[in-house]
C-alpha positions as CSV (number, residue, x, y, z in Angstrom):
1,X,27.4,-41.0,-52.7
2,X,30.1,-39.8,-50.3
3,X,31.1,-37.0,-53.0
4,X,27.3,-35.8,-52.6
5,X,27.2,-35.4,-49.4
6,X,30.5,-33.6,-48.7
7,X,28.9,-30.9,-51.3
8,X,25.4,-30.7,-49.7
9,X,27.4,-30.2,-46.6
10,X,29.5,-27.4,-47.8
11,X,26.7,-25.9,-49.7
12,X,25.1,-25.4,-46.4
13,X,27.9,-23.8,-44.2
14,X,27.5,-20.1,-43.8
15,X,23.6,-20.7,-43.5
16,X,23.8,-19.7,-40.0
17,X,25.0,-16.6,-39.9
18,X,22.2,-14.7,-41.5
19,X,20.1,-16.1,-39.0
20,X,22.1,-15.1,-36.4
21,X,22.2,-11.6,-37.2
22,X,18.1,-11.3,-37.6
23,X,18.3,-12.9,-34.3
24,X,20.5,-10.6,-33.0
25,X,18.3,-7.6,-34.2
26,X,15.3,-9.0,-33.7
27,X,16.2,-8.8,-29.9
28,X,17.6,-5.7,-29.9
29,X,14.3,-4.2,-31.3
30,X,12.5,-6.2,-28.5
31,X,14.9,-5.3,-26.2
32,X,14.5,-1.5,-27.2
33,X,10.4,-1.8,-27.5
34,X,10.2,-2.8,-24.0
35,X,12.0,0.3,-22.7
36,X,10.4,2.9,-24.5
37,X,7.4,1.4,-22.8
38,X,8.6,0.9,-19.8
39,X,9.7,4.9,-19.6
40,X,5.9,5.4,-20.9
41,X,4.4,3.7,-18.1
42,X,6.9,5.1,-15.7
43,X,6.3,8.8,-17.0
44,X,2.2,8.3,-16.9
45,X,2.2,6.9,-13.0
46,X,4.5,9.6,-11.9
47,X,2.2,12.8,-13.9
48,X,-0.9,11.1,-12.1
49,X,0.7,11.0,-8.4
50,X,1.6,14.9,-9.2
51,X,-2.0,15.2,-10.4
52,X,-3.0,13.6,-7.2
53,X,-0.8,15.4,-5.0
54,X,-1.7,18.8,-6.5
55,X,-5.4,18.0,-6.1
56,X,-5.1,17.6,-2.4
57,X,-3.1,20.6,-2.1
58,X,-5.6,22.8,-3.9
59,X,-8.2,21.5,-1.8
60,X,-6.3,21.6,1.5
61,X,-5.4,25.5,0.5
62,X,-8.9,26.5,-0.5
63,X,-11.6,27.2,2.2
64,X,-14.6,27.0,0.0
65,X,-14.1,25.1,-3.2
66,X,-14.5,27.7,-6.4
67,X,-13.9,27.0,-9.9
68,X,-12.0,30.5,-9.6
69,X,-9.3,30.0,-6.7
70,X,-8.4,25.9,-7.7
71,X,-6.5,26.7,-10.9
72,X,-4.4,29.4,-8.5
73,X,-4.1,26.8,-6.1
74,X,-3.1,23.8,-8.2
75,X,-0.5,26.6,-10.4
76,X,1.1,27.5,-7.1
77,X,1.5,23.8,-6.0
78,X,3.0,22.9,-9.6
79,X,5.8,26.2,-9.2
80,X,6.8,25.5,-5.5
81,X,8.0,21.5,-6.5
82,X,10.7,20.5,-8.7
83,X,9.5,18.0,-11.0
84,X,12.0,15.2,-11.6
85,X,11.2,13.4,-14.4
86,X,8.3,15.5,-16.3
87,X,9.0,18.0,-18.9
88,X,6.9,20.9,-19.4
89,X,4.3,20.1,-17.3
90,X,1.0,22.0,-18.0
91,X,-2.2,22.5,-16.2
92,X,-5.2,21.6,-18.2
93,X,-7.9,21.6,-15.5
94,X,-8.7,22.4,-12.2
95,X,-12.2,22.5,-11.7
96,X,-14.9,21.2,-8.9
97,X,-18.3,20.6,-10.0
98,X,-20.5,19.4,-7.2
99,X,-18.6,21.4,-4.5
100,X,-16.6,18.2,-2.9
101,X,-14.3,16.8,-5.3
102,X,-11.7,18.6,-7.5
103,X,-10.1,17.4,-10.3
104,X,-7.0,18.4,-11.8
105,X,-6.2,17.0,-15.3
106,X,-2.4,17.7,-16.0
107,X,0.0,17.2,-19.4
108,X,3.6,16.2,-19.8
109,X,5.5,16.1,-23.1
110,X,7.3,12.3,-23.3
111,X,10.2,11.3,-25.0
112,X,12.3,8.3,-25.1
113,X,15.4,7.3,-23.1
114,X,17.1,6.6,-26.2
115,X,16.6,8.9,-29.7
116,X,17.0,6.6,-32.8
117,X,14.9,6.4,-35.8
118,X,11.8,4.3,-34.7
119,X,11.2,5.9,-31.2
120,X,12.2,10.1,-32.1
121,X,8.2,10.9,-31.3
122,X,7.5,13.4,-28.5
123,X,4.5,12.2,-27.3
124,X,1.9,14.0,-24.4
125,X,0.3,11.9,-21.8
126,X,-2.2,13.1,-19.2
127,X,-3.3,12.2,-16.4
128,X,-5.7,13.5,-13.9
129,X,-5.9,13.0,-10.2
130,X,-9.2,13.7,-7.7
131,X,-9.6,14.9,-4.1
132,X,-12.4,14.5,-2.0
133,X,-13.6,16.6,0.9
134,X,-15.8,15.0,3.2
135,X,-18.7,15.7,4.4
């Protein structure tokens, strides 16, 4: 009886380290997964506060809101500030339609704080920021 369970025993040493090393990896991946998101999310807020800011700067700058003079406004705003953070920033829209509110819909090109196999995608978020005159 004794004899048996000194083999089952022995048989069963060395089980532990496979499971360690999925372990390990497993969090690694999480680990890795949560800052490529977090950089996402990061990226996405900071594009909309330039959206936003360039919005109110085309509307402050412009007298009487045209569809003609906002793109101007909003491409000036975009030269004159260094933007930390954002690469190649590109205006997509800046437009008015009931004479009040402009909108300025801008895109960024993302990429991961780290390049390894899973996370190598560029990927382009927008975001889009409003200004209101008032009445």
């Amino acid at each position: 009886m004794r004899r048996l369970c000194r083999a089952s025993r022995s048989s069963e040493q060395g089980s532990m380290a496979p499971l360690g090393i999925g372990l390990s990896l497993l969090s690694l991946m999480t680990t890795l997964v949560i800052l490529a998101s977090g950089s996402l999310y990061l990226s996405e807020r900071r594009l909309t506060s330039v959206a936003e800011s360039t919005a109110l700067y085309a509307l402050a700058k412009s007298d009487v809101i045209s569809n003609q003079s906002l793109p101007r406004y909003a491409g000036d705003f975009l030269e004159m500030h260094q933007l930390k953070g954002l690469q190649q920033v590109s205006l997509i829209e800046a437009s008015s339609k009931d004479g009040f509110t402009v909108r300025v819909r801008l895109c960024s090109l993302w990429r991961p704080l780290f390049d390894s196999y899973m996370f190598s995608d560029v990927g382009m978020i927008c975001s889009e920021g409003l200004a209101r005159r008032g009445t």
